[in-house]
C-alpha atoms as one frame of an Amber mdcrd trajectory, in Angstrom:
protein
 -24.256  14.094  -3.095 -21.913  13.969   0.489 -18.171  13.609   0.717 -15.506
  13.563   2.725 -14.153  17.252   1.778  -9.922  17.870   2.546 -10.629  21.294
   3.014  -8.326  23.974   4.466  -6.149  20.977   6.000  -9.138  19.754   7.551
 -11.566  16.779   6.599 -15.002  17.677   6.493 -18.490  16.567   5.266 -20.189
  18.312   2.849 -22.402  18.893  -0.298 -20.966  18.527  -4.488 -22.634  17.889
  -7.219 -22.705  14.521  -8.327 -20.450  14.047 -11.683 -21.986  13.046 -14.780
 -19.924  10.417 -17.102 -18.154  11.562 -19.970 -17.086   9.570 -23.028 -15.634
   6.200 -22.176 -16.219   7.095 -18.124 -18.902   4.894 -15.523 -20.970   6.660
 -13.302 -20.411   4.735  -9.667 -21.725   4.116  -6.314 -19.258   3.845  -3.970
 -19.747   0.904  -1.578 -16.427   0.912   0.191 -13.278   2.624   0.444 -10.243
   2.182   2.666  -8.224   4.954   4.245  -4.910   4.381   3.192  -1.643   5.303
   5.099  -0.792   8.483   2.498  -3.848   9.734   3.361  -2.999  10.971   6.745
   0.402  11.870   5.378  -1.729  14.172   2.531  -3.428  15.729   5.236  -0.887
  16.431   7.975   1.671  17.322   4.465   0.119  18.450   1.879   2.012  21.090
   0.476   4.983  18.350   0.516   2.658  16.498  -1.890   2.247  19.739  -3.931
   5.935  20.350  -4.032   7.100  16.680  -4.930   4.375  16.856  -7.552   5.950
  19.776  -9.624   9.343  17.939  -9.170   8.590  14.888 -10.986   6.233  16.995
 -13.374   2.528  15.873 -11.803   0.008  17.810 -11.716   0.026  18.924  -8.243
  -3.439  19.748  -6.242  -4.729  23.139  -5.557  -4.873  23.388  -1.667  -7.013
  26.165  -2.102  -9.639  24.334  -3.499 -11.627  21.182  -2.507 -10.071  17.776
  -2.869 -12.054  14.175  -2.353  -9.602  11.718  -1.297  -9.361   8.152  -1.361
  -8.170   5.358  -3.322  -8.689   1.826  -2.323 -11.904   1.355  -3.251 -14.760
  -1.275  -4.091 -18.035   0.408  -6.241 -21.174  -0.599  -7.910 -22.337   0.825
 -11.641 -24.800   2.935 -12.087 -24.663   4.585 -15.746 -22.392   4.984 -18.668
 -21.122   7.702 -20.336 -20.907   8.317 -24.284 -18.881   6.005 -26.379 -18.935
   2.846 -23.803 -19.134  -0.698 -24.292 -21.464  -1.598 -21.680 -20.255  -5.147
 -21.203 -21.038  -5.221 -17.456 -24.376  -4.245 -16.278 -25.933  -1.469 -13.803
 -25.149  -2.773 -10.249 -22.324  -4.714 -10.798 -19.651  -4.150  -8.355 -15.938
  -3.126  -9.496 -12.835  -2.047  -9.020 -10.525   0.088 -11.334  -7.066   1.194
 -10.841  -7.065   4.763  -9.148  -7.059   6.350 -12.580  -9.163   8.158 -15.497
  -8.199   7.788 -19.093  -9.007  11.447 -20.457  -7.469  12.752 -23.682  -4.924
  15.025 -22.199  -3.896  11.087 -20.640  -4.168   9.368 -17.526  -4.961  11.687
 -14.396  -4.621   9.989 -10.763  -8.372   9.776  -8.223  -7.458  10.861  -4.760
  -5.112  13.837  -4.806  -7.155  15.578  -7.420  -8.984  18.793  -7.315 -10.998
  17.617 -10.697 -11.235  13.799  -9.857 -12.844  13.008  -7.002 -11.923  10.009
  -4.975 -14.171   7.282  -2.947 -14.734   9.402   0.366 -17.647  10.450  -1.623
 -21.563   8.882  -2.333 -20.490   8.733  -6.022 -17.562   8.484  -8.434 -16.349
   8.612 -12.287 -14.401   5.677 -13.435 -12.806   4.640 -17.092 -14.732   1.591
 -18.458 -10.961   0.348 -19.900  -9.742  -0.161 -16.453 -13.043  -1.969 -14.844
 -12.260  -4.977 -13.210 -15.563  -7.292 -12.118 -15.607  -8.264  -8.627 -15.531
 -12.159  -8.326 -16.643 -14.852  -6.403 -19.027 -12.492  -4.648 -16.365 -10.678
  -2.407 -17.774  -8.255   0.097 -16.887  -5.190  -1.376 -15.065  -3.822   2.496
 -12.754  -6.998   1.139 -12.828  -6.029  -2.882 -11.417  -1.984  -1.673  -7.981
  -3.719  -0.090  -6.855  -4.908  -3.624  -4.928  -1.660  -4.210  -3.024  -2.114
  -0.734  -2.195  -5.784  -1.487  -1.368  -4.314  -5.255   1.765  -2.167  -3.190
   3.192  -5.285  -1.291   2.641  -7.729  -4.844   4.133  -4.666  -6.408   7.265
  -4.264  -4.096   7.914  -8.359  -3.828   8.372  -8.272  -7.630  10.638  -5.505
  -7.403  13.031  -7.121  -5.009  14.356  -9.412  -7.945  13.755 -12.678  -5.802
  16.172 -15.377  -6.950  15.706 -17.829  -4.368  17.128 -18.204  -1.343  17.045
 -15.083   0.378  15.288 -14.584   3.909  13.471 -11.464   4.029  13.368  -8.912
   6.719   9.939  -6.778   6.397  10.370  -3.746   9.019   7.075  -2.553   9.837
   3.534  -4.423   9.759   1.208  -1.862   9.376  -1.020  -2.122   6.148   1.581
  -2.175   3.786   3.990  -4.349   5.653   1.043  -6.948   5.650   0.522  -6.933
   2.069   4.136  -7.297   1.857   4.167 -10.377   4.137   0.755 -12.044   2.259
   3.083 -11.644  -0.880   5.830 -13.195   0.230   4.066 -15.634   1.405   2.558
 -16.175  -1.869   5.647 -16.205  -3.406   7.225 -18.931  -1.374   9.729 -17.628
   0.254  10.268 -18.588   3.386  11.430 -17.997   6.326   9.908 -14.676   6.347
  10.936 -12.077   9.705   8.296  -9.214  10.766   9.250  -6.770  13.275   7.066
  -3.919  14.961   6.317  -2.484  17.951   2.748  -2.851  17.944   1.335  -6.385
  19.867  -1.552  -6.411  17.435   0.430  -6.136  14.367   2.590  -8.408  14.863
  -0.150 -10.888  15.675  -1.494 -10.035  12.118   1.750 -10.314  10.614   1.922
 -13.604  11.705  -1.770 -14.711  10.675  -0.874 -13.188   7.176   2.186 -15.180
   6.933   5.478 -14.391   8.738   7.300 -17.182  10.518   9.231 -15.145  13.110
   7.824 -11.621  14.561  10.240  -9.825  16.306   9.232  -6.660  19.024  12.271
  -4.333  18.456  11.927  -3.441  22.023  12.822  -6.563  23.037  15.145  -7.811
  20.076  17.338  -6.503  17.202  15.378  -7.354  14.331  18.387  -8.092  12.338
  20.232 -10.181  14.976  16.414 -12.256  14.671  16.763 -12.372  11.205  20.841
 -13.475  11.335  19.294 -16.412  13.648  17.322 -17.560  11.162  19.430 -16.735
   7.693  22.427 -19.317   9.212  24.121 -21.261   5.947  23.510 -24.778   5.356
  26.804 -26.965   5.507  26.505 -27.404   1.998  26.292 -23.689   1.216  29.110
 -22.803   3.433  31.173 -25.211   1.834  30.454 -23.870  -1.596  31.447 -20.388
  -0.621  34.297 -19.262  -2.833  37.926 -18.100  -0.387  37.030 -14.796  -0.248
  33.235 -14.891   1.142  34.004 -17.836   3.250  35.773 -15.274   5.480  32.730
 -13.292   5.510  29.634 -14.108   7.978  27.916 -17.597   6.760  24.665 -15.992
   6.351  21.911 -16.112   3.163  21.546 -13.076   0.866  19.080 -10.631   2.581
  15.830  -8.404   1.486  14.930  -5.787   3.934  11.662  -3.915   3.217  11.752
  -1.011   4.520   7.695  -0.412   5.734   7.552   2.618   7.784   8.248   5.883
   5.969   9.564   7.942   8.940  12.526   9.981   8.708  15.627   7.668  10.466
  14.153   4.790   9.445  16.081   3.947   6.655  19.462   5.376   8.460  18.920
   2.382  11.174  17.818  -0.026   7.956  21.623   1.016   6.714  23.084   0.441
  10.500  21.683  -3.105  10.833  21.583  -4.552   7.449  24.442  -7.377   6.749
  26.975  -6.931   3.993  25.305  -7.012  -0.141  21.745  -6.363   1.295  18.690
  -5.669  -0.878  16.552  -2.653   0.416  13.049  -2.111  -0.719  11.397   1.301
   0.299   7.824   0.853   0.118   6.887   3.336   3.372   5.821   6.706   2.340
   8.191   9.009   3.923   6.732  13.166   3.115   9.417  14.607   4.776  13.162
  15.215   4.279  15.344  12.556   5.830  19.306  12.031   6.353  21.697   9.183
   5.883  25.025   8.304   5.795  25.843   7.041   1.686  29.319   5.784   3.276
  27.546   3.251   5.264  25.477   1.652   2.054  28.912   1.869   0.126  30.808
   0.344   2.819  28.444  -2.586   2.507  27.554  -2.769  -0.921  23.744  -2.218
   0.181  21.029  -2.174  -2.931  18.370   0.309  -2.226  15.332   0.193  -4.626
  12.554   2.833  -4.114   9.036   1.111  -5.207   5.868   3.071  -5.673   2.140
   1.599  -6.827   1.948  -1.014  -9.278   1.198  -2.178 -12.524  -2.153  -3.486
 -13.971  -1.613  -6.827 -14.002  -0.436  -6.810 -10.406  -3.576  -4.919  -9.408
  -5.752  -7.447 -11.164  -4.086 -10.352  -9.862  -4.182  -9.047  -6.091  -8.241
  -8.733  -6.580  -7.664 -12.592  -8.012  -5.647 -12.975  -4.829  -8.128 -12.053
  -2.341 -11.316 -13.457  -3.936 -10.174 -16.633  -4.073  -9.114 -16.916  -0.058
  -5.171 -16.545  -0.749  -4.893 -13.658   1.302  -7.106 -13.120   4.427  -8.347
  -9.332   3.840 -10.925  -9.375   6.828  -7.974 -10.110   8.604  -6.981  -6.168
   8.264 -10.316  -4.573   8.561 -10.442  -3.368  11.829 -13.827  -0.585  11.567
 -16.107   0.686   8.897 -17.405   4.347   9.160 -19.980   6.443   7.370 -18.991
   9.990   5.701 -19.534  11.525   9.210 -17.142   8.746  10.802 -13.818   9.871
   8.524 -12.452  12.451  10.642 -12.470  10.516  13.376 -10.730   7.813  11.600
  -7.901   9.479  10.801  -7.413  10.421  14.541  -8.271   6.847  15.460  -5.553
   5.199  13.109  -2.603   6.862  14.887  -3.184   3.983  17.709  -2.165   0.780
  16.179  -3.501  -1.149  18.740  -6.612  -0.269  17.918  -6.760  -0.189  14.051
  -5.312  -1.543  10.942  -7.273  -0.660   8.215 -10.690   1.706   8.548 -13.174
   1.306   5.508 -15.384   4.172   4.332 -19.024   3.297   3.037 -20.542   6.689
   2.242 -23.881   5.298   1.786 -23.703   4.484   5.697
């Protein structure tokens, strides 16, 4: 079979040998599969991947041998492996966490020498994590349920009482699955800043209420504009905070990953702030502790999801909550993913690229 081969840093199309199921695992076609943001940060750093890896005691890849990535994907069955239920039939099209069950445990698809992800023709998946694609959803639509799993993930780990007016820095993919959540969620009114003209258009057809180009505004002086205190609330303020600013609690979400990005998150956010990193940041950043303790800033660090969030994000996008086609900006074959990678560095000109190595 063809895939998408990381290769000596490189991405290149080549030959493997199609895997056969093993007990409890699904032989799969893979219909569609979207290039994902730590993809190009995996290829421009992976040894940072490697190193994190053996920090947090992963299994780390083997740069020295071949690795299939991606892991937003939408695929169709094909056969079973030993010791399988069988409850869905050949040709129905799924989606599964990016995870095997094996017996040593659960091993991650993507950034795996020994799994191999959905830049390929063909795939292994565990029958336990199957989830049947409703409502028939194009599957280009189906592969963006991990991306909206981040944002549902990183909503519910902002601890949303009620009241606050979020701030979501960034509005590439994840900062739109972010936005769709909130939205979702209620919670409203919702700020999106970027510098890209396009992405901020999406943010706002996803959901934001106010979209804010940092070259022309302070995001946080937007978001101070629209976080004002009712009467009400102001009067209700205890001595103390009523000599602080009148403004609503705020819940930054931090969308980026660059390094200095979360230093000017710590500069502009208002006093007791909530700070959600969901951008992917592979290098090593600096910032000043003084300024979150000054402030009494909460930063929480988010990272994938949990089943039920995954399954409810396909839920999500099958039944029209959240416009997916919205994101998907190209679809390539195998022999198109190099060039999408280049491509994706103009945000202008693409969101989100989906891979369909039948092409």
């Amino acid at each position: 079979m063809r895939a998408a081969i990381f290769r000596n840093g490189e991405i290149v199309v080549g030959q493997m040998v199609e895997p056969k199921p093993g007990p409890g695992q699904v032989l799969v076609k893979t219909l569609a599969c979207g290039i994902c943001g730590s993809d190009l940060h995996a290829r421009q750093h992976a040894h940072r991947m490697v190193e994190m890896a053996r920090k947090v005691g992963r299994k780390p890849m083997d740069l020295t041998r071949d690795v299939v990535f991606g892991h937003e994907f939408c695929c169709e069955i094909v056969d079973y492996g030993p010791g399988t239920a069988r409850k869905l039939k050949p040709g129905t099209h799924v989606c599964s966490l990016p995870a095997l069950v094996t017996p040593q445990g659960i091993e991650g698809i993507g950034y795996s020498n020994d799994n191999i992800g959905g830049y390929a023709e063909a795939m292994l998946l565990s029958e336990a994590l199957l989830l049947e694609v409703p409502n028939g959803l194009a599957p280009e639509h189906a592969a963006l349920t991990e991306p909206l799993a981040v944002g549902v993930h990183a909503v519910a780990k902002a601890n949303i009482s009620g009241g606050e007016v979020p701030l979501v820095v960034g509005c590439g993919p994840v900062g739109l699955a972010v936005i769709a959540a909130l939205k979702i969620r209620g919670l409203h009114p919702i700020v999106a800043a970027d510098y890209s003209p396009a992405r901020r258009a999406l943010a706002a057809q996803l959901g934001a209420d106010i979209v804010v180009d940092p070259k022309v505004s302070q995001p946080y002086t937007a978001w101070a504009e629209h976080a004002q205190m009712s009467d009400a609330e102001k009067a209700a303020r205890p001595p103390f905070q009523a000599m602080l600013p009148a403004l609503k609690p705020a819940i930054i979400f931090e969308c980026v990953g660059v390094p200095g990005l979360l230093q000017q998150v710590f500069e502009g956010a208002p006093r007791d702030a909530r700070i959600i990193v969901v951008g992917v940041c592979m290098e090593s950043d600096r910032n000043e502790p003084m300024l979150g303790i000054m402030k009494e800033l909460n930063v929480q660090y988010v990272l994938g999801y949990t089943p039920e969030e995954f399954a409810s994000s396909l839920r999500l996008i099958a039944e029209g909550q959240v416009d997916a086609a919205a994101m998907v900006t190209a679809e390539v074959g195998l022999d198109g993913v190099a060039k999408a990678f280049a491509d994706l560095a103009n945000p202008e000109a693409h969101t989100k690229i989906i891979v369909q190595p039948w092409r």
